[in-house]
C-alpha positions in Angstrom: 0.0 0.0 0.0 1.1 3.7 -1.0 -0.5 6.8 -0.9 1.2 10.0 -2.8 3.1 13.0 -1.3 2.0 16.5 -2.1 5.3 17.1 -4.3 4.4 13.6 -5.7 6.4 11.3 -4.4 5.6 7.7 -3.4 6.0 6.7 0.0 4.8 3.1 1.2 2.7 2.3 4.2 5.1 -1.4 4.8 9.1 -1.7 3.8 10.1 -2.8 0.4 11.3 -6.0 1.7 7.8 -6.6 3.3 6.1 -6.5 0.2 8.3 -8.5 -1.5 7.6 -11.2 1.5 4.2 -10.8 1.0 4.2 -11.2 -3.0 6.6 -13.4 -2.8 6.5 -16.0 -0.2 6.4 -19.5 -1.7 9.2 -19.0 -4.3 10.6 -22.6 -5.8 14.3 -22.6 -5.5 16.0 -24.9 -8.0 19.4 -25.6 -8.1 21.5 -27.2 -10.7 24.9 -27.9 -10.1 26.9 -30.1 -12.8 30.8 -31.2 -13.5 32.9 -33.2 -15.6 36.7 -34.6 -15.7 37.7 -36.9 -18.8 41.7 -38.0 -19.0 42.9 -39.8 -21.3 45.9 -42.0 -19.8 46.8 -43.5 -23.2 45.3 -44.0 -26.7 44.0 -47.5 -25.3 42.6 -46.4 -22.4 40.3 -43.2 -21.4 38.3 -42.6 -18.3 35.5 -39.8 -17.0 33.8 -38.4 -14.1 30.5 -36.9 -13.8 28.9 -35.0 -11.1 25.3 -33.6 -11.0 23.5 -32.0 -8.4 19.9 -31.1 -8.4 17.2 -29.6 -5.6 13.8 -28.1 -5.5 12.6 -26.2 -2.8 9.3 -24.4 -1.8 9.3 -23.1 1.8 5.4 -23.2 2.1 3.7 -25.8 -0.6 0.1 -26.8 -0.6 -0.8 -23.3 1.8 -4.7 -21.4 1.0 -7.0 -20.1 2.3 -7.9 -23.6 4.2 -4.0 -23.9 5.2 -1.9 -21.0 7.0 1.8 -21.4 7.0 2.0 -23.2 10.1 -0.1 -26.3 8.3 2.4 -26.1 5.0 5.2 -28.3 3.8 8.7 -27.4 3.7 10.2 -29.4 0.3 13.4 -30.5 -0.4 14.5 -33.1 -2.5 18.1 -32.8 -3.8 19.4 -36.3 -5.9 23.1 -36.5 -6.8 24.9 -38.4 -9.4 28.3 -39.7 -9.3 29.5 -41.6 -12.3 32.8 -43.0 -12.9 33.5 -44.7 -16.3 36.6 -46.5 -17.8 37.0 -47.0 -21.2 39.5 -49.9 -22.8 40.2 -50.5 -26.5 41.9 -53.8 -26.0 42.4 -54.3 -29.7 41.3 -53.4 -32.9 38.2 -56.2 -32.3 38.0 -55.8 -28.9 36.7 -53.0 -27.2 35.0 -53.0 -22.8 33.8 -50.1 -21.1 33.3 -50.3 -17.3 30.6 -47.7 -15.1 30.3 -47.2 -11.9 26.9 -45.2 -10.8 26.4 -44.0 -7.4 22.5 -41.5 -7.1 21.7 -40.4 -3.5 17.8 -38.9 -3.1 16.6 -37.2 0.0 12.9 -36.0 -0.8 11.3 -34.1 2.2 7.8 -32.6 2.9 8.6 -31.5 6.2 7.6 -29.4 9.2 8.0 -25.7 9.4 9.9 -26.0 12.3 11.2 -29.2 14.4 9.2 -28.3 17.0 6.1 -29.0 15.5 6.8 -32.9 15.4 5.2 -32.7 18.6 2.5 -30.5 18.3 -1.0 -32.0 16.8 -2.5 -30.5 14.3 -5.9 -29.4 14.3 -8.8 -29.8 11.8 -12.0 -28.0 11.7 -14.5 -30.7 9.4 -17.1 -28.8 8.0 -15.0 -26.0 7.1 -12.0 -27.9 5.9 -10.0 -25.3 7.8 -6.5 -26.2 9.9 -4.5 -25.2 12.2 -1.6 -25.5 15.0 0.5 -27.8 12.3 1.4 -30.1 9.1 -2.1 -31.1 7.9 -0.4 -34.1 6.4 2.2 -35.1 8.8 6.1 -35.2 7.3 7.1 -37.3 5.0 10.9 -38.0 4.4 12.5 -41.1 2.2 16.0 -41.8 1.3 17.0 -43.9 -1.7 20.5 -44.7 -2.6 21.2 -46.3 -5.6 24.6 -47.9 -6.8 24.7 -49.4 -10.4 27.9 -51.1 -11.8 28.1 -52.0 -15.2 31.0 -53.7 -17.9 29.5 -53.9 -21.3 32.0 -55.4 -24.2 32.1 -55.4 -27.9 33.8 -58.3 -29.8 33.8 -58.0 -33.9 35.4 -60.5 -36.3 35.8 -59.8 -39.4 35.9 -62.3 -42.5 35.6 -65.5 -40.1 34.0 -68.6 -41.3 33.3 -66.7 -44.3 30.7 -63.6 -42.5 31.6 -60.8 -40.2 30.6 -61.1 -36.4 29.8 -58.9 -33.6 29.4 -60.2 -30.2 28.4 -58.2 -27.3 28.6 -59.3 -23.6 28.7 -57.9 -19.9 27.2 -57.8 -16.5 24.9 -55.3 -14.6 24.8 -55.3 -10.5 22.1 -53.0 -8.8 21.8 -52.1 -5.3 18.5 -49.7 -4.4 17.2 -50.0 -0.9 14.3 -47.5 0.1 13.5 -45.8 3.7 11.0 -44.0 4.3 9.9 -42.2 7.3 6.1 -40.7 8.3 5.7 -38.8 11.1 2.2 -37.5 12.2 2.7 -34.0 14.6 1.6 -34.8 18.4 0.9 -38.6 17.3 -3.0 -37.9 16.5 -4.8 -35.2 14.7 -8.2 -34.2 16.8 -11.2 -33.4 14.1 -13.9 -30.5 15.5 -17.3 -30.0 14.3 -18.5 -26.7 13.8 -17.8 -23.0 12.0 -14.6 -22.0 14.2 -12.5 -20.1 13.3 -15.0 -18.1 10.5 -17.5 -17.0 13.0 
């Protein structure tokens, strides 16, 4: 809000930096981060490194008019990637490349603040309205994942009259899941009745 001077300039009623809170409280943050090393040790043999980073985060998701901040989710959910690969030309027929994956996820719909893990939230049923906390408890589940790989590549040439190309190799994956739901105070108590719009 503004009202205008009688030389005409602006002045505002709240701070710049509260309006911007105001218009702009439940930004999404996103953030990329990536990397890459290659060396080549000979003309046989060349390996890489990758590294990728990426989050998303909203300091107030799923808030209206039926959810003040204190019933929101705080999100995060950053996954990284780090892959290792080693690449061998053995021969002119004979080629292997081994990988090595490692992905680390951490996806959160938490709290606003620690405290209310303990606090129950409160929900009003025939206006849909809550209050006190998380409306939906906190959700947080880590999944690792680790992925090795060796792929080869055999081709003969002119043998027993064709050519021939013969691929082989091995995959190993490793992906357990936790996952962790917590419900603020243990319970959520459900009133009947207008409160709090009368």
């Amino acid at each position: 809000r503004h009202h205008r001077g009688a030389l005409g300039q602006i002045s505002f009623v709240n701070s710049i930096q509260g309006i911007r809170d105001c218009l702009f409280g439940d930004l999404t943050i996103l953030k990329n981060n990536n990397a890459r090393l290659q060396y080549q040790e000979s003309t046989k043999h060349q390996t890489s490194f990758s590294y990728t980073y990426g989050d998303k985060y909203r300091g107030s998701r799923g808030c209206d008019q039926f959810h003040p901040l204190i019933t929101c989710s705080v999100q995060t959910g950053p996954t990284i990637f780090y892959t290792t690969d080693h690449r061998w030309i053995a021969s002119n027929a004979l080629t292997i490349i081994g990988q090595y994956t490692h992905i680390h996820e951490d996806w959160f719909l938490g709290f606003q603040n620690d405290g209310l893990k303990d606090v129950q939230a409160i929900n009003w049923v025939d206006t849909t309205y809550w209050d006190r906390g998380k409306s939906s408890g906190s959700y947080h589940t880590i999944r690792p994942q680790d992925d090795i790989r060796a792929d080869g590549n055999y081709f003969a040439s002119n043998k027993l009259g064709a050519d021939h190309s013969v691929k082989f190799g091995f995959a190993v994956r490793r992906s357990p899941v936790e996952s962790i739901s917590t419900v603020g105070g243990g319970a959520v108590p459900r009133y009947r009745g207008q409160y709090p719009f009368v």
